[in-house]
Rosetta silent file (secondary structure, phi, psi, omega in degrees, C-alpha in Angstrom):
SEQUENCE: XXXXXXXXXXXXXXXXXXXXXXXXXXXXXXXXXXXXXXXXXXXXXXXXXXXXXXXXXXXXXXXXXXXXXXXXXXX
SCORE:     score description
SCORE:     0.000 S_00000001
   1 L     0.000  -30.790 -159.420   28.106  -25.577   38.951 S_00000001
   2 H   -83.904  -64.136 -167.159   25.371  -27.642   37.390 S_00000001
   3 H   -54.572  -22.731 -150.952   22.659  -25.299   38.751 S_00000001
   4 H   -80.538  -78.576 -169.261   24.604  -22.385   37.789 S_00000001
   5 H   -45.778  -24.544  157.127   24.654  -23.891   33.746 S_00000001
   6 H   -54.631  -71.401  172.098   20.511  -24.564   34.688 S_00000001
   7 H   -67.019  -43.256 -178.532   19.927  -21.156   34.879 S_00000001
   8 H   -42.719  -74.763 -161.754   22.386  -19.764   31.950 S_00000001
   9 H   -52.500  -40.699  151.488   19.744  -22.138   29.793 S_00000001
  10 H   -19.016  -81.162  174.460   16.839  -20.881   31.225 S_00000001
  11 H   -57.516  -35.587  167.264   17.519  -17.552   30.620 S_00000001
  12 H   -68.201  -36.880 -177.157   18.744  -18.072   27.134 S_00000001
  13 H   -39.579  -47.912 -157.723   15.550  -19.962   26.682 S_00000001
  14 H   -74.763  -45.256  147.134   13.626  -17.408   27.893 S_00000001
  15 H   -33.170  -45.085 -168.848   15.725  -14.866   25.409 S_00000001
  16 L  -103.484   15.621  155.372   15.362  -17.000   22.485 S_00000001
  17 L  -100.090  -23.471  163.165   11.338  -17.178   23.035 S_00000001
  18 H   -83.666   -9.869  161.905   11.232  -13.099   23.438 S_00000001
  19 H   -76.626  -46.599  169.699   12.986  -12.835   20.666 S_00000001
  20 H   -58.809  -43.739  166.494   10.988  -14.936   18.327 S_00000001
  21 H   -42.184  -55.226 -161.197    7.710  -13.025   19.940 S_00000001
  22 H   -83.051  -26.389  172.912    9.345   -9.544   18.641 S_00000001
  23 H   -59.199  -83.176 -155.855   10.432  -11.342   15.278 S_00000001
  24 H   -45.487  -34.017 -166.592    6.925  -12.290   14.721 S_00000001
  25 H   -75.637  -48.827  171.871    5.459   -9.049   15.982 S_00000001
  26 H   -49.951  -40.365 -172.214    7.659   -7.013   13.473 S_00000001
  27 H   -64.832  -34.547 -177.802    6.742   -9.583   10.535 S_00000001
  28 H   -57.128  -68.786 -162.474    2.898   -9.026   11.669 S_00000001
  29 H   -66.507  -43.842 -166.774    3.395   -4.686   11.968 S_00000001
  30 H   -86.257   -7.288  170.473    5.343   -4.841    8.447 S_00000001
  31 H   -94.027  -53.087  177.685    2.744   -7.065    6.360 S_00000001
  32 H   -31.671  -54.817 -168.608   -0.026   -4.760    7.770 S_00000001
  33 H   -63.774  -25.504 -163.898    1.684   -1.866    7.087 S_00000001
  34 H  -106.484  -11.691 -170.130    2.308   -2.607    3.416 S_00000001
  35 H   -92.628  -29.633 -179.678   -1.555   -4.068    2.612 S_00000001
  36 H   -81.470  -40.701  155.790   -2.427   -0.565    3.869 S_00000001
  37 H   -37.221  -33.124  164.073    0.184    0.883    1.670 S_00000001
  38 H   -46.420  -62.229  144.526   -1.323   -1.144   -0.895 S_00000001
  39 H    18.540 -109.295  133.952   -4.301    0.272   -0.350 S_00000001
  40 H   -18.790  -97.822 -161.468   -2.974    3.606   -0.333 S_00000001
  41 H   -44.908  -49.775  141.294   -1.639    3.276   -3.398 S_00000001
  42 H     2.617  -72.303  173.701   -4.883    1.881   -5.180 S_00000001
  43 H   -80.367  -24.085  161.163   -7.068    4.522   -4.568 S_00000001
  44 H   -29.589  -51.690 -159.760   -3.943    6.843   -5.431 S_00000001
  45 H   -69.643  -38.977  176.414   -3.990    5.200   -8.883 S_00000001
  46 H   -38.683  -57.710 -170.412   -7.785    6.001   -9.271 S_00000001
  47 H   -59.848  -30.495  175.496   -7.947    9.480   -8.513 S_00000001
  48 H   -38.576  -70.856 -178.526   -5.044    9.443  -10.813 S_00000001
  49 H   -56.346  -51.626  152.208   -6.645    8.110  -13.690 S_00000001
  50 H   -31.882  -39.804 -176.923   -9.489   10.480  -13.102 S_00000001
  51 H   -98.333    0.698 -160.830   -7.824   13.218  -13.058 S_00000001
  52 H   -93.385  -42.995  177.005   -5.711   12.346  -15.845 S_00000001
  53 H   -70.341  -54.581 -170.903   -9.212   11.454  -18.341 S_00000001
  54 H   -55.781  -53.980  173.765  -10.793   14.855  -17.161 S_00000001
  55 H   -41.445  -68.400 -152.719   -7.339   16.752  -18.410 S_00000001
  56 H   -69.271   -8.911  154.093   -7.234   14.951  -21.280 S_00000001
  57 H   -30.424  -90.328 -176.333  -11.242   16.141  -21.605 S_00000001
  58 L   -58.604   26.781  156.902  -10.465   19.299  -21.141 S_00000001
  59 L   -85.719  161.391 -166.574   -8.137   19.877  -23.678 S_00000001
  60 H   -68.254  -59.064  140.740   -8.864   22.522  -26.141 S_00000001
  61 H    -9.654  -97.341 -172.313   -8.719   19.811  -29.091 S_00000001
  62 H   -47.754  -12.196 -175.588  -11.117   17.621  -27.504 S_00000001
  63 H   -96.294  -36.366 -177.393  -14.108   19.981  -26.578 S_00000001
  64 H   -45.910  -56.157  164.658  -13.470   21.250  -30.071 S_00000001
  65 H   -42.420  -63.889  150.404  -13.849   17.818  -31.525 S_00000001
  66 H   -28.420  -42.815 -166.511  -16.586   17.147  -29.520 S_00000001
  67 H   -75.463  -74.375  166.283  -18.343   20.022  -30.087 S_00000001
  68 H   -31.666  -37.750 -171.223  -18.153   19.771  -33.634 S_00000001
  69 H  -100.497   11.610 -169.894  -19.250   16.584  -34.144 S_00000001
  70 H  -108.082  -52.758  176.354  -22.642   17.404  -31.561 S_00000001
  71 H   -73.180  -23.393 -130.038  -23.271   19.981  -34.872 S_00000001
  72 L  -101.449  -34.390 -160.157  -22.284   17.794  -37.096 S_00000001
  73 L   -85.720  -43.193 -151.532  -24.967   15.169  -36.141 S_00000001
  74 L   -92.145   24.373  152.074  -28.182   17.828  -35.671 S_00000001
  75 L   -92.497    0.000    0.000  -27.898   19.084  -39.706 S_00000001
């Protein structure tokens, strides 16, 4: 009986160190995963903003404005 209760503990040992392995390896895969999300989302915001200052160039208003005030300067 004693050896039998040897081995039970073993094997939970042996359980509760593969378990802790796959805990860590998911905590590892899910901070990676979000600093590339991170990232991601960074240069997202750039292009954003870029494309948001060319629209707001290229409104009809602003080249007008622009424009105007380019004559405005060379009389």
């Amino acid at each position: 009986m004693l050896m039998d209760m040897d081995v039970v503990v073993t094997l939970l040992t042996i359980a509760v160190i593969l378990l802790s392995i796959v805990i860590v390896a998911l905590l590892v895969a899910v901070t990676v995963v979000l600093l590339k999300v991170r990232s991601l989302m960074k240069n997202v915001d750039a292009v954003l903003n870029n494309v948001s200052q060319a629209t707001e160039w290229l409104s009809p208003v602003k080249v007008f404005t622009e424009a105007s005030k380019v004559f405005r300067r060379k009389q």
